[in-house]
Backbone as CSV, one residue per row, in Angstrom:
resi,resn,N_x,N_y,N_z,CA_x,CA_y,CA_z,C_x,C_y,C_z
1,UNK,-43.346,37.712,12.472,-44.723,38.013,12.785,-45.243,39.074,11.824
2,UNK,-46.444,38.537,11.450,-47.300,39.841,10.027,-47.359,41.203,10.903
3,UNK,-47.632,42.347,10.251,-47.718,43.890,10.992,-48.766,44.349,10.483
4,UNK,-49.473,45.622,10.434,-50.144,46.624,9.731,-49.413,47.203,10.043
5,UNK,-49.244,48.328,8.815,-49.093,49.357,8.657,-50.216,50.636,8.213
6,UNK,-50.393,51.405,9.133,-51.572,52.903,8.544,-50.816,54.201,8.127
7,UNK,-50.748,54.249,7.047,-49.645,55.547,6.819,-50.484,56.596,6.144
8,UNK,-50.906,57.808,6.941,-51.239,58.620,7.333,-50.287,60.126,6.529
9,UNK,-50.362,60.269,5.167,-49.244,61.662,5.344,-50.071,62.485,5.217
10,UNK,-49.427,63.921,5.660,-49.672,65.205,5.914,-50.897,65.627,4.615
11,UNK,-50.525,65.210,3.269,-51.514,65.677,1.847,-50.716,64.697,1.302
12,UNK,-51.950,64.012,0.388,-51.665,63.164,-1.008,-52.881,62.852,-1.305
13,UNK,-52.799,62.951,-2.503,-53.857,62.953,-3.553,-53.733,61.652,-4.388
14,UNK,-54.699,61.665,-5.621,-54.840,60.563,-6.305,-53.750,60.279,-7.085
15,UNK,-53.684,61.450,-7.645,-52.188,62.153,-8.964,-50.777,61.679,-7.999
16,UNK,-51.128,61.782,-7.364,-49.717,61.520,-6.325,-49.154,60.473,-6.082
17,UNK,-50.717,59.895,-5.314,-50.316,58.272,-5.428,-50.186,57.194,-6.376
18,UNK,-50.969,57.627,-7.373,-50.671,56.901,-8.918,-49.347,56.942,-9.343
19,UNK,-48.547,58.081,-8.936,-47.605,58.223,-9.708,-45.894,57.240,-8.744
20,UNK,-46.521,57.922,-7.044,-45.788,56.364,-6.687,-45.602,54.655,-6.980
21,UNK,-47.074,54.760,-7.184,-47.517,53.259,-7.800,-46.408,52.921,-9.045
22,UNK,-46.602,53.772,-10.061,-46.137,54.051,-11.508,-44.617,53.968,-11.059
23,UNK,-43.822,54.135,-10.244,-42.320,54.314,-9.900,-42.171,53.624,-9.166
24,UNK,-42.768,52.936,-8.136,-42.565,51.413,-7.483,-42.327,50.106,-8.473
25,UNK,-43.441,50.259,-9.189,-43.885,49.396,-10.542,-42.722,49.269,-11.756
26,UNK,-42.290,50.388,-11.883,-40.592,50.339,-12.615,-39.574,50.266,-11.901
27,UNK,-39.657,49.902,-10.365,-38.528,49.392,-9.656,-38.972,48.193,-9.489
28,UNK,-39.829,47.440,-9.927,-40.162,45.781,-9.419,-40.575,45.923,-8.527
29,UNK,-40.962,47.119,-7.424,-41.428,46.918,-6.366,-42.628,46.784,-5.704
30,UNK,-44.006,46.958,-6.745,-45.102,46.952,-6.958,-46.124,45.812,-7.619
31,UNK,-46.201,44.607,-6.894,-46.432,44.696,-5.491,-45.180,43.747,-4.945
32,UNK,-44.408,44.399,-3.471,-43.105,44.215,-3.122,-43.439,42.530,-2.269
33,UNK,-42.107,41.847,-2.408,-41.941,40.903,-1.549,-42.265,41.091,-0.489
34,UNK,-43.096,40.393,0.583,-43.389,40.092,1.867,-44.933,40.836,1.787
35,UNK,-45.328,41.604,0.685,-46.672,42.795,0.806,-47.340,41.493,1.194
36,UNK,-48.536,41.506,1.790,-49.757,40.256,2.026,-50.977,41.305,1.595
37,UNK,-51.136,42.620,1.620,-52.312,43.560,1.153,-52.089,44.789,1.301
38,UNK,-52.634,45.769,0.255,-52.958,47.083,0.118,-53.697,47.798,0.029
39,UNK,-54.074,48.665,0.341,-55.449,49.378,-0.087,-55.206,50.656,0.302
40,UNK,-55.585,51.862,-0.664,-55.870,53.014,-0.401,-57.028,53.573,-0.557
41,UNK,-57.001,54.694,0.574,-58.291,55.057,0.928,-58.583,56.748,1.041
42,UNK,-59.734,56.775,0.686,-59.471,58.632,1.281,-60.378,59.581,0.616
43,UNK,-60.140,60.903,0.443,-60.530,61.554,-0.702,-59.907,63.046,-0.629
44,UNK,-59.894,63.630,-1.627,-58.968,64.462,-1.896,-57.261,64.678,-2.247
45,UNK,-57.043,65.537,-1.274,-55.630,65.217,-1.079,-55.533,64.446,0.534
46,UNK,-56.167,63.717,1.198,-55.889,63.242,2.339,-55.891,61.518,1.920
47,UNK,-55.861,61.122,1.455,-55.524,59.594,1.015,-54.439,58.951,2.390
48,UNK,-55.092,57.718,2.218,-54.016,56.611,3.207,-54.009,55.827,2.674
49,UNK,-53.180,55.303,3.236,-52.755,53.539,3.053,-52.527,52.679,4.225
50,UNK,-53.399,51.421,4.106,-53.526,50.584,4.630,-52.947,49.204,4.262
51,UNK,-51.406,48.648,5.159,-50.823,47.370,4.496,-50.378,46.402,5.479
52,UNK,-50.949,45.186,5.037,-50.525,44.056,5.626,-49.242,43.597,5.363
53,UNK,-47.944,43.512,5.703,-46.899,42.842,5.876,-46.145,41.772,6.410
54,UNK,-45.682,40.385,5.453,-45.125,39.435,6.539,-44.519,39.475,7.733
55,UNK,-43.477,40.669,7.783,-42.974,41.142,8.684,-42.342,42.847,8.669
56,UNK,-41.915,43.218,10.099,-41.549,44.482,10.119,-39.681,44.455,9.032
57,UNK,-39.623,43.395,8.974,-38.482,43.311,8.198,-38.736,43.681,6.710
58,UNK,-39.833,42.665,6.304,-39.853,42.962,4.665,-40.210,44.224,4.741
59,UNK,-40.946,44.724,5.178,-41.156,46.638,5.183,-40.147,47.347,5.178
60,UNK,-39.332,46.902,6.154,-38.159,47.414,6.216,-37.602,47.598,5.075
61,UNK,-37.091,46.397,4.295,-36.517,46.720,3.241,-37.519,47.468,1.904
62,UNK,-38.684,47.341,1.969,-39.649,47.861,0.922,-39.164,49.542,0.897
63,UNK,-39.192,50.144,2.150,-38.887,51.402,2.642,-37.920,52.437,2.041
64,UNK,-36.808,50.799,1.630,-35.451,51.734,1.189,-35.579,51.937,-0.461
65,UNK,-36.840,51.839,-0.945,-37.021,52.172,-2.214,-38.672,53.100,-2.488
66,UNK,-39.111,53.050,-1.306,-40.099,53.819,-1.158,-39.791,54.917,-0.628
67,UNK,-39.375,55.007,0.635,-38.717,56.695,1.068,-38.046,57.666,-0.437
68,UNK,-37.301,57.225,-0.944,-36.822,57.928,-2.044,-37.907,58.688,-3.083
69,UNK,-38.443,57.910,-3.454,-40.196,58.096,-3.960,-40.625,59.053,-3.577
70,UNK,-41.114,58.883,-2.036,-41.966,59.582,-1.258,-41.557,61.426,-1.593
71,UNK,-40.094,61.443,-0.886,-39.158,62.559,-0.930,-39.079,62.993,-2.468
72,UNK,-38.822,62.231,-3.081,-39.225,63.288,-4.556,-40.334,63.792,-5.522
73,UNK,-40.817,63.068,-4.665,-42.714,63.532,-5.289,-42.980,64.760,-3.535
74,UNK,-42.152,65.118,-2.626,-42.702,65.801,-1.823,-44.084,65.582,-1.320
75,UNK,-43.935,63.819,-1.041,-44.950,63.446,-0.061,-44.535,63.658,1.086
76,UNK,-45.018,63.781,2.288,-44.432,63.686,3.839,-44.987,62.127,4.423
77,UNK,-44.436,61.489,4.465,-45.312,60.259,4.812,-45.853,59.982,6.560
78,UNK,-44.476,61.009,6.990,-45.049,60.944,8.509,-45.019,59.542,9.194
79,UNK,-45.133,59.099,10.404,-44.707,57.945,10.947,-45.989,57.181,10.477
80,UNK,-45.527,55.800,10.419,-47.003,55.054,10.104,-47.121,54.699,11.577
81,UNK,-48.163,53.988,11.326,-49.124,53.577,13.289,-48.525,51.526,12.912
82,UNK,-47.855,51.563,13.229,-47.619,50.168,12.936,-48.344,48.860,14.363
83,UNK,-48.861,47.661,14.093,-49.439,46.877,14.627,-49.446,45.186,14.568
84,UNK,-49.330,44.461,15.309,-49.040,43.072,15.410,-50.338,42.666,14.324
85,UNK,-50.308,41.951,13.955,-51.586,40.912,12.555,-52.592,39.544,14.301
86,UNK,-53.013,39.432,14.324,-53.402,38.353,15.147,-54.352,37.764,14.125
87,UNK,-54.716,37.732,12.758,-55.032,37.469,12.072,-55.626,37.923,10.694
88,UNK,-55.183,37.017,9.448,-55.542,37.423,7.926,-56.186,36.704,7.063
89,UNK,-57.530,37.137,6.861,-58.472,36.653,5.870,-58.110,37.202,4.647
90,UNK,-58.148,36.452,3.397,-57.996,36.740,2.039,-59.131,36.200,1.734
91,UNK,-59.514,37.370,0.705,-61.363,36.856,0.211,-61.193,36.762,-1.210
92,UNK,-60.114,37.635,-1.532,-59.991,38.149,-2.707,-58.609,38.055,-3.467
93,UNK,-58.219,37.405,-4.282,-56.768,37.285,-4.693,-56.313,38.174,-5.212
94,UNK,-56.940,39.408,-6.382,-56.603,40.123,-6.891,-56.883,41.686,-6.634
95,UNK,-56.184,42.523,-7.045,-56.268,43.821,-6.781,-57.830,44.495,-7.374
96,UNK,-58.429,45.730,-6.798,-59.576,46.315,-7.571,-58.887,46.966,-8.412
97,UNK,-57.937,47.692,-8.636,-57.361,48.794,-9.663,-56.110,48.213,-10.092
């Protein structure tokens, strides 16, 4: 079953999250198996992320190469708000950035 994920950390900024992007992206993990959508949102240092996932599984495994990330850039990612999908519109195939 698809999920959302809202991940909510404590401070992150643009510089921050670019630079996860940039280190996901040299692990192949950007954009990861099972992702269905991404989007970040925010301003300042309070940025989120908003992601659709096939399942709580593929996250699962996305995690074990993202936590590492997170922890060495001294993001706090904090629990995400995770949620069942009851449905997914795609309007758009490709990324804005």
């Amino acid at each position: 079953m698809a999920v959302t994920l809202l991940f909510t950390p404590s401070a992150m900024d643009a510089s921050q999250y670019d630079e996860v992007v940039v280190r996901l992206k040299q692990a192949g993990m950007f954009p990861a198996p099972g992702l269905i959508s991404h989007t970040c949102f925010g301003t300042g240092n309070k940025l989120r992320v908003f992601e659709v996932w096939e399942s709580q599984e593929t996250f699962n495994e996305f995690g074990k190469t993202l936590l590492p990330i997170l922890q060495e850039l001294g993001i706090e990612a904090g629990q995400p708000e995770v949620n069942e999908v009851h449905n997914v519109l795609t309007v758009k195939e490709h990324a804005t950035k």
